[in-house]
C-alpha positions as CSV (number, residue, x, y, z in Angstrom):
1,X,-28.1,0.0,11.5
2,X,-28.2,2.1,14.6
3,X,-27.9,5.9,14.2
4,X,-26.5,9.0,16.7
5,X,-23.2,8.3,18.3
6,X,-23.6,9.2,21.9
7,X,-20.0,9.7,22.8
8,X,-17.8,12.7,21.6
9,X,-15.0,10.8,20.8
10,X,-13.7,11.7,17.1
11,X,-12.3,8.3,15.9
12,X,-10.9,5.4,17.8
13,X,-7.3,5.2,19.0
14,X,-5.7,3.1,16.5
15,X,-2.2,2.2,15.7
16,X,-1.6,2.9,12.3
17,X,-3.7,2.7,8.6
18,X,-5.0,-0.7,8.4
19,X,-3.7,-0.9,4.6
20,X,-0.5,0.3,5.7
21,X,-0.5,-2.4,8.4
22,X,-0.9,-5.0,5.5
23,X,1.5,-3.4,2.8
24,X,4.4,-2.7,5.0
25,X,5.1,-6.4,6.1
26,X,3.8,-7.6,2.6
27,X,6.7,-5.8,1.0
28,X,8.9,-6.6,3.9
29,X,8.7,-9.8,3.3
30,X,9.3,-9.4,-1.0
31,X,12.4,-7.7,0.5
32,X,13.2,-10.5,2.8
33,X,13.1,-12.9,-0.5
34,X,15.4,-10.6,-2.1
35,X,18.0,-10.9,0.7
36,X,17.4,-14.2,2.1
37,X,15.8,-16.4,-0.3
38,X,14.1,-19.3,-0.1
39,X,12.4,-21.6,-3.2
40,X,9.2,-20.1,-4.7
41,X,6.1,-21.8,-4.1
42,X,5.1,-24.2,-7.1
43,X,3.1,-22.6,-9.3
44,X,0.1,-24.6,-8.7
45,X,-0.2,-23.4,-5.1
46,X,0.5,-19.9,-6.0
47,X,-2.1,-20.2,-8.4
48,X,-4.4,-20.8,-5.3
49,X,-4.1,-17.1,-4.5
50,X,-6.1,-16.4,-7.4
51,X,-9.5,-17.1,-5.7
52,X,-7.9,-15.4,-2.0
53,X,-7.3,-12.0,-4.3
54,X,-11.1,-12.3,-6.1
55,X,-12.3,-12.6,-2.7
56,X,-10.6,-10.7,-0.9
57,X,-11.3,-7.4,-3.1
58,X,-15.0,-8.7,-3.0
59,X,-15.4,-8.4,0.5
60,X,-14.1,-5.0,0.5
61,X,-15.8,-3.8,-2.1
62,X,-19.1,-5.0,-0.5
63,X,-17.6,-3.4,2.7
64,X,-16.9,0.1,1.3
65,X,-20.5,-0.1,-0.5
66,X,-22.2,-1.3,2.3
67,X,-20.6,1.6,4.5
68,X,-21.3,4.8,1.9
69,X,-24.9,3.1,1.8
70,X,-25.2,3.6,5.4
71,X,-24.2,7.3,5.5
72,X,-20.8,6.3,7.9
73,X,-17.0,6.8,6.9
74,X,-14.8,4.0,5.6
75,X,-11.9,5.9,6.9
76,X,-11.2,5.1,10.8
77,X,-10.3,8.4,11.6
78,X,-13.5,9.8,11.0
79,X,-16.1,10.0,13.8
80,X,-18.6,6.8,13.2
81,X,-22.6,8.1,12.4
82,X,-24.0,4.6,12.1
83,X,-23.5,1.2,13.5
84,X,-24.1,-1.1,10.6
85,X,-24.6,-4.6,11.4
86,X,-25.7,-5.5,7.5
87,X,-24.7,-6.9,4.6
88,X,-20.9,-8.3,5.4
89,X,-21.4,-7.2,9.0
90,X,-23.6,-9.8,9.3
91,X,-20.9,-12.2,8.8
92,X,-18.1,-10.5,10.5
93,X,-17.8,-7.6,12.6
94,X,-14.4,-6.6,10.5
95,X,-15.0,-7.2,6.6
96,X,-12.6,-5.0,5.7
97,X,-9.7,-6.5,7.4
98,X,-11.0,-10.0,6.8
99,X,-10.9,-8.7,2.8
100,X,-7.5,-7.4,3.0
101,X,-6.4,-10.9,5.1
102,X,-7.6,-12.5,1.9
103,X,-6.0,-10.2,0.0
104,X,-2.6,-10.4,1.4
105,X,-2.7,-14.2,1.5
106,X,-3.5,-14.3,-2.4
107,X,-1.0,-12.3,-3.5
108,X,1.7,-13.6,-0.9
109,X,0.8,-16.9,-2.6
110,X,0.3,-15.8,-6.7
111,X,4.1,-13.7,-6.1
112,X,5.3,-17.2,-4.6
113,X,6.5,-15.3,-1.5
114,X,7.1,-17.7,1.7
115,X,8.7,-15.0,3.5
116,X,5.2,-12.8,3.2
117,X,2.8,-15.6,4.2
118,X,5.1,-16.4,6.9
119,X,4.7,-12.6,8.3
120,X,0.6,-12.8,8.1
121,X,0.2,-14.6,11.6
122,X,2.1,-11.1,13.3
123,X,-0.2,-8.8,10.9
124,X,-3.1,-9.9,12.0
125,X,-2.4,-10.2,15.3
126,X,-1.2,-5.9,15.1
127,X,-4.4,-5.3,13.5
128,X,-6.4,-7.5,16.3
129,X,-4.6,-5.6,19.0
130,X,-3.4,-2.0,17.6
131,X,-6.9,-1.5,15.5
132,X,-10.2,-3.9,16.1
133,X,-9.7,-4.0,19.9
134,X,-9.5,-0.1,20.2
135,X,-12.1,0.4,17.7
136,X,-14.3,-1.8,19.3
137,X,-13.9,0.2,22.3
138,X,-14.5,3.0,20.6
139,X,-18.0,1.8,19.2
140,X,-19.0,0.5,22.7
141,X,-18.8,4.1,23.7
142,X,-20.5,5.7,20.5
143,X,-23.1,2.9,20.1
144,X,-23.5,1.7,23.7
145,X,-26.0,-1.4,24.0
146,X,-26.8,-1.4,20.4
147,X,-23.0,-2.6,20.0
148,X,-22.9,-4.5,22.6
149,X,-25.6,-6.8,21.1
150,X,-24.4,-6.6,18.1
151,X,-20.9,-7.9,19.0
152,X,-22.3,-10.9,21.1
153,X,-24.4,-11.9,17.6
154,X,-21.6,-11.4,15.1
155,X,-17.7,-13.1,15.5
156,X,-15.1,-10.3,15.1
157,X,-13.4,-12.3,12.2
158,X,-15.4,-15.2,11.0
């Protein structure tokens, strides 16, 4: 964990609440069943999201934990204080959005909805583009080599 932003940027750029960026095409595509549907998944695949929800949740959990331990928001529109590069962030430079991936793929699959899984390719790539890339330009700035490091040791999903 690296402390003292040097930048006096507030919070990065980024397109919209990463949870909203999740929920809004997850219930768009529960609407989409509703108008144009198509046959459930059997209920042995949906049961498959079971262990997708468990871990998803887990990984944010250990995310938010992990962050509050460290001193540093959660929230991306608050001004980063630490660079933490433990716990989950050892594994991936985004827990949280690899967490609510997870997330959104378990219950897409336990609901039975096609229509959602088949929007999760365009979510992540809005949260890619619209959130990661500009926080990651963001922490270049605040973190400088430390970050730099950092992101040429650790994948930015998994």
């Amino acid at each position: 964990m690296t402390k003292g932003p040097s930048s006096t940027e507030s919070h990065p750029d980024i397109m919209a609440p990463p949870p909203l960026l999740f929920a809004g095409p997850w219930l768009g595509g529960l609407l989409l069943q509703r108008l144009l549907p198509v046959p459930r998944l059997p209920l042995a695949v949906r049961l498959l999201g079971l262990p997708l929800i468990a871990a998803g949740f887990g990984l944010g959990g250990w995310f938010i934990w992990t962050m509050r331990r460290a001193g540093t928001p959660v929230d991306p529109y608050e001004a980063s204080t630490a660079l933490v590069t433990e716990a989950p962030f050892r594994l991936t430079r985004n827990p949280a959005y690899v967490g609510l991936t997870l997330a959104y793929a378990g219950l897409s699959l336990l609901v039975g909805t096609l229509w959602s899984l088949l929007l999760l390719p365009g979510v992540v790539l809005a949260v890619d583009r619209g959130v990661i890339q500009p926080e990651e330009r963001y922490l270049e700035k605040q973190f400088g080599s430390s970050y730099s490091q950092y992101r040429h040791r650790v994948r930015r999903w998994l």
